[in-house]
C-alpha positions as CSV (number, residue, x, y, z in Angstrom):
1,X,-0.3,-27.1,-17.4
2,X,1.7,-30.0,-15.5
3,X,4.6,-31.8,-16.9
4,X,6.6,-34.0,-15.7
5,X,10.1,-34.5,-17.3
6,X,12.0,-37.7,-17.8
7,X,11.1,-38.9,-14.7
8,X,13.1,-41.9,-12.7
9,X,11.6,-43.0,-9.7
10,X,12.0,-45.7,-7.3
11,X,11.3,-46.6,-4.1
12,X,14.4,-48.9,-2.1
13,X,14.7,-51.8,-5.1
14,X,11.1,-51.1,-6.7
15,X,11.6,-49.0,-10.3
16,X,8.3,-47.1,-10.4
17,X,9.4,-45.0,-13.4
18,X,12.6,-44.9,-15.5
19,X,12.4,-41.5,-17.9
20,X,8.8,-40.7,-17.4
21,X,7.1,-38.4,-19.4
22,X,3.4,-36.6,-19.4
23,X,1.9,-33.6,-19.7
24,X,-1.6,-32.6,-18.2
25,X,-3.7,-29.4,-19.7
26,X,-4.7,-27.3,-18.0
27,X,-9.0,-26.7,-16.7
28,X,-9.4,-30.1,-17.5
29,X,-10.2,-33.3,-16.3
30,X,-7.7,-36.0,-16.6
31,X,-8.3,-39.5,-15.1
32,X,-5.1,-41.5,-14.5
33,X,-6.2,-44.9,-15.3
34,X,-4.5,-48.2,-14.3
35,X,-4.1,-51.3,-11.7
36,X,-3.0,-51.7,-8.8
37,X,1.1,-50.8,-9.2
38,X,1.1,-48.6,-12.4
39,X,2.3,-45.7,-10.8
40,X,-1.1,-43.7,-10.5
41,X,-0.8,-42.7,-7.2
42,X,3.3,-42.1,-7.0
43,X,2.6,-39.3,-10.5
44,X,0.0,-37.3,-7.6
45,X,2.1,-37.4,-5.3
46,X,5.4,-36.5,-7.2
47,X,3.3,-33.6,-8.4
48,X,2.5,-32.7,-4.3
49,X,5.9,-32.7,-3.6
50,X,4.9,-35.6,-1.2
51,X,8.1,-37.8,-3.3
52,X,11.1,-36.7,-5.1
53,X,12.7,-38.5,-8.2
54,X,15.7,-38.9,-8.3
55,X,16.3,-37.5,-12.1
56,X,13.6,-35.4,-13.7
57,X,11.8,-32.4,-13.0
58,X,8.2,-31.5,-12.3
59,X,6.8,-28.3,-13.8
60,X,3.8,-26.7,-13.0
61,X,2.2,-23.5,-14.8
62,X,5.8,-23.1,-16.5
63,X,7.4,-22.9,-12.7
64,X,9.6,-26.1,-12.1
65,X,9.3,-27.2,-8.8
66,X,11.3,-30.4,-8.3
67,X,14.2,-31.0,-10.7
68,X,16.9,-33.5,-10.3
69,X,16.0,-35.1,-6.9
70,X,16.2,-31.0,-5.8
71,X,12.7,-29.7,-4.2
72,X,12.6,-26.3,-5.8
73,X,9.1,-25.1,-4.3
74,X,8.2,-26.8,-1.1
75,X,4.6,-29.1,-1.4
76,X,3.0,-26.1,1.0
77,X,3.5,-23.3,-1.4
78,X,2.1,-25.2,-4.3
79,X,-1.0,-24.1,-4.0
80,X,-2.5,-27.9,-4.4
81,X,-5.6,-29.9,-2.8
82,X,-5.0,-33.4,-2.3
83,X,-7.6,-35.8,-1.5
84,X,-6.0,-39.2,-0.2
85,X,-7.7,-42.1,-0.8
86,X,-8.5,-42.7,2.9
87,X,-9.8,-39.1,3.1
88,X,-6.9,-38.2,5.7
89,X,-10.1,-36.7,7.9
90,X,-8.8,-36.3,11.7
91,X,-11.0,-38.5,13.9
92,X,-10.8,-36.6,17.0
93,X,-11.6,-33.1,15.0
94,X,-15.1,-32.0,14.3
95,X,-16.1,-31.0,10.6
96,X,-15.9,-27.6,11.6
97,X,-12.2,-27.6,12.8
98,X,-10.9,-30.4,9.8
99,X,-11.8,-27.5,7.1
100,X,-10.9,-24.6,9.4
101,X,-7.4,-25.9,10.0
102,X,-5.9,-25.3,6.3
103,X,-7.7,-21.5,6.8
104,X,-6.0,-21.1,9.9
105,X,-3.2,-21.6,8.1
106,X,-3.6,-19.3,5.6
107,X,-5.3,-16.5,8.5
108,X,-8.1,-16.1,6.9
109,X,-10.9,-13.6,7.9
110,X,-14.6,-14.7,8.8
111,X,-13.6,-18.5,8.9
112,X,-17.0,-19.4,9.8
113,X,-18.9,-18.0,7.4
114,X,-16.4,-19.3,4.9
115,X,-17.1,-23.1,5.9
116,X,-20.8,-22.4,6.1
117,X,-20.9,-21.0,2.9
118,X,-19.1,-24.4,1.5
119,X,-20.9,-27.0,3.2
120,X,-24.3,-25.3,1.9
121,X,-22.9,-25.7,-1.5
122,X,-22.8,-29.4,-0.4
123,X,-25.9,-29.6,1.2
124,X,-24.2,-30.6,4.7
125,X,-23.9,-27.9,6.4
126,X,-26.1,-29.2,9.4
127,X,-23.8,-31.6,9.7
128,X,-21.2,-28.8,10.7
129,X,-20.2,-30.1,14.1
130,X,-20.4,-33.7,13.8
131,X,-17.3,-35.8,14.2
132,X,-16.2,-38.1,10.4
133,X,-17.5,-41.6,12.8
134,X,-21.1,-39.9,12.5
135,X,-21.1,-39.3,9.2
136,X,-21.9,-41.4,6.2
137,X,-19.5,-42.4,3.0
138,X,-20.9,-40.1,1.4
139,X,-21.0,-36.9,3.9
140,X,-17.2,-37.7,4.5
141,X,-16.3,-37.8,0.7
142,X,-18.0,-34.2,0.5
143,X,-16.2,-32.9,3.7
144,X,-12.4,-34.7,1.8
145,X,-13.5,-32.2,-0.6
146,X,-15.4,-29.3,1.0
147,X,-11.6,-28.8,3.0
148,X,-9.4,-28.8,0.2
149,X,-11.6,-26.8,-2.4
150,X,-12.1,-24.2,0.6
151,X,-8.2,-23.3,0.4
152,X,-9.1,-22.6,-3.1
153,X,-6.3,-24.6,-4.8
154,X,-5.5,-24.4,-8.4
155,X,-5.1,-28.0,-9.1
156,X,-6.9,-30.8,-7.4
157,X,-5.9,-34.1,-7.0
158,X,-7.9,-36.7,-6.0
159,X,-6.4,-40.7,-5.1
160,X,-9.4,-43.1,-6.0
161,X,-11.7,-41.3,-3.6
162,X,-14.9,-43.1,-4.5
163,X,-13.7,-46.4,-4.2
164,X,-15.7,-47.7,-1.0
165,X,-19.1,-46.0,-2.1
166,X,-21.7,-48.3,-4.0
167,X,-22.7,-47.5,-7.4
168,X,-25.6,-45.1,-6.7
169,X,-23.9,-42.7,-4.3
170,X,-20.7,-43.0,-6.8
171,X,-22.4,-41.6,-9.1
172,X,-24.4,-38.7,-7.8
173,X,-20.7,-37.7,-6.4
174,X,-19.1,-37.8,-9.4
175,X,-21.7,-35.4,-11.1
176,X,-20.6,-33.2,-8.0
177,X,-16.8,-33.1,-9.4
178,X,-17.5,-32.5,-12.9
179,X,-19.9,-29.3,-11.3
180,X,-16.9,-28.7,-9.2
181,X,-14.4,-28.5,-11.7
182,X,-16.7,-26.3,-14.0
183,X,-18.0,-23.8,-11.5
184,X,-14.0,-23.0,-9.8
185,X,-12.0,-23.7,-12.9
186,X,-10.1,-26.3,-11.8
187,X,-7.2,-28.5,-13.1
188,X,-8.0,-32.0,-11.5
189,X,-6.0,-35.3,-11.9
190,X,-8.2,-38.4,-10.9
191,X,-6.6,-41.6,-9.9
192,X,-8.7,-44.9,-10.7
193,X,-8.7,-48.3,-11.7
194,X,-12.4,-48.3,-12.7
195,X,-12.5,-47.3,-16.7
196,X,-15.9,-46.9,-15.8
197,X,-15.6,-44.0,-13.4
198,X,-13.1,-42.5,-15.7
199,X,-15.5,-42.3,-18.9
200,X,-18.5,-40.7,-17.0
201,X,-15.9,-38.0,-15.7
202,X,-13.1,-37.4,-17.6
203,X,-12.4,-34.7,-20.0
204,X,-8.7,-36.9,-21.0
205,X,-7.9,-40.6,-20.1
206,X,-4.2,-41.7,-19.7
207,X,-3.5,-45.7,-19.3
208,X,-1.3,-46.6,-17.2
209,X,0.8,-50.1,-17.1
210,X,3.7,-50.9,-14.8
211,X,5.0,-47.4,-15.1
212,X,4.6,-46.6,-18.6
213,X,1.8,-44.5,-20.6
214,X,0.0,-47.7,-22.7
215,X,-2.2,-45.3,-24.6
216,X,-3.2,-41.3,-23.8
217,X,-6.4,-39.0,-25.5
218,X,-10.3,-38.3,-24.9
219,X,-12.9,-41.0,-23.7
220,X,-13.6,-41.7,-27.4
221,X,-9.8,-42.2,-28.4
222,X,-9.7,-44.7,-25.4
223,X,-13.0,-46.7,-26.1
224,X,-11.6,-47.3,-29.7
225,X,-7.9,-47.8,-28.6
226,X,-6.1,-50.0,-30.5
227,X,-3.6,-50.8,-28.1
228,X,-3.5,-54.5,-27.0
229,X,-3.6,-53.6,-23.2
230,X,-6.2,-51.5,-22.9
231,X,-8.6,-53.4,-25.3
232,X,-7.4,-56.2,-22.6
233,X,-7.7,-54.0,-19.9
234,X,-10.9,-52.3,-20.8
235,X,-12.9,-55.6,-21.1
236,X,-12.8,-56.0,-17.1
């Protein structure tokens, strides 16, 4: 379970959030929902520890871990894979050595086997030392992925990461995360502004809207919403 607690955020003169509220359950799939400046991306990486609030707390499996512009557990030791929406892949690293640098980390034993054994769940695993410019979309979605699942996180966050891919590959990629989610239990937040994306994958929807929750609940309670933006918003 995630919460986060009356929440006030801002960044310089820009309110993001004043007394925020929502709770995410956990093993399921919740899609943040919203355009461009709703605060989709800012509630991921409050939960990362990547941004502080300045009042409220953040709570993760009952543990708080930022309360009251205070980091209590630092965004390292919350165990948390975080897939930007640029993928954050390091040019100059092969895929070997951008999903072996987390294990390092963590000293892992038999690295190599470790990232084999991922990338053949992904079916590119002969693409093992290739650099990101040689791969396609797709291959560096799965890679984004492959690196932050292998650290075996218990919640996954993931920052529009299917934006640039065309509708096909989209797709196929999205039946990857809902197989993802299933086979390593996962708690995932999904950040889009596509409420098409978020009905083939989402388990629970929230709408966002200029920093407040317009409407929260399944696929179904979202589709029949009777809340004036999101019938609105739902129509484009």
């Amino acid at each position: 379970m995630i919460e986060l607690n009356n929440i006030t955020h801002n960044y310089k003169d820009k309110v993001v959030f004043t007394d925020f509220s929502l709770k995410v359950e956990a093993s399921k799939l919740t899609c943040l929902l919203g355009d461009s400046g709703s605060g989709k991306t800012t509630i991921l990486r409050l939960i990362a520890g990547l941004e502080i609030p300045k009042k409220g707390n953040v709570v993760i499996d009952n543990k708080t871990v930022t309360s009251d512009n205070n980091i209590e557990t630092e965004a390292n030791k919350r165990n948390i894979g975080y897939i930007f929406q640029d993928l954050a892949l390091w040019p100059h690293l092969t895929v070997y050595k951008n999903i072996a640098f987390g294990l390092q980390e963590q000293k892992t034993e038999n690295i190599k086997q470790t990232i084999i054994e991922i990338l053949t769940q992904f079916g590119i695993e002969e693409h093992i030392n290739k650099y990101p410019h040689q791969l396609s979309g797709g291959q560096k979605q799965l890679v984004a992925i492959a690196r932050s699942l292998v650290l075996k996180p218990q919640l996954l966050l993931m920052d529009e990461p299917l934006s640039n891919l065309d509708v096909k590959l989209k797709r196929k990629l999205l039946e990857h995360i809902k197989t993802i989610k299933q086979q390593y239990d996962l708690t995932i937040i999904y950040v889009t502004h596509d409420h098409r994306e978020a009905f083939e994958i989402a388990d629970n929807i929230v709408v966002l809207n200029n920093g407040r929750i317009e409407d929260s609940g399944s696929v179904e309670h979202i589709k029949n919403s009777k809340n004036e933006y999101v019938k609105y918003f739902l129509e484009y």
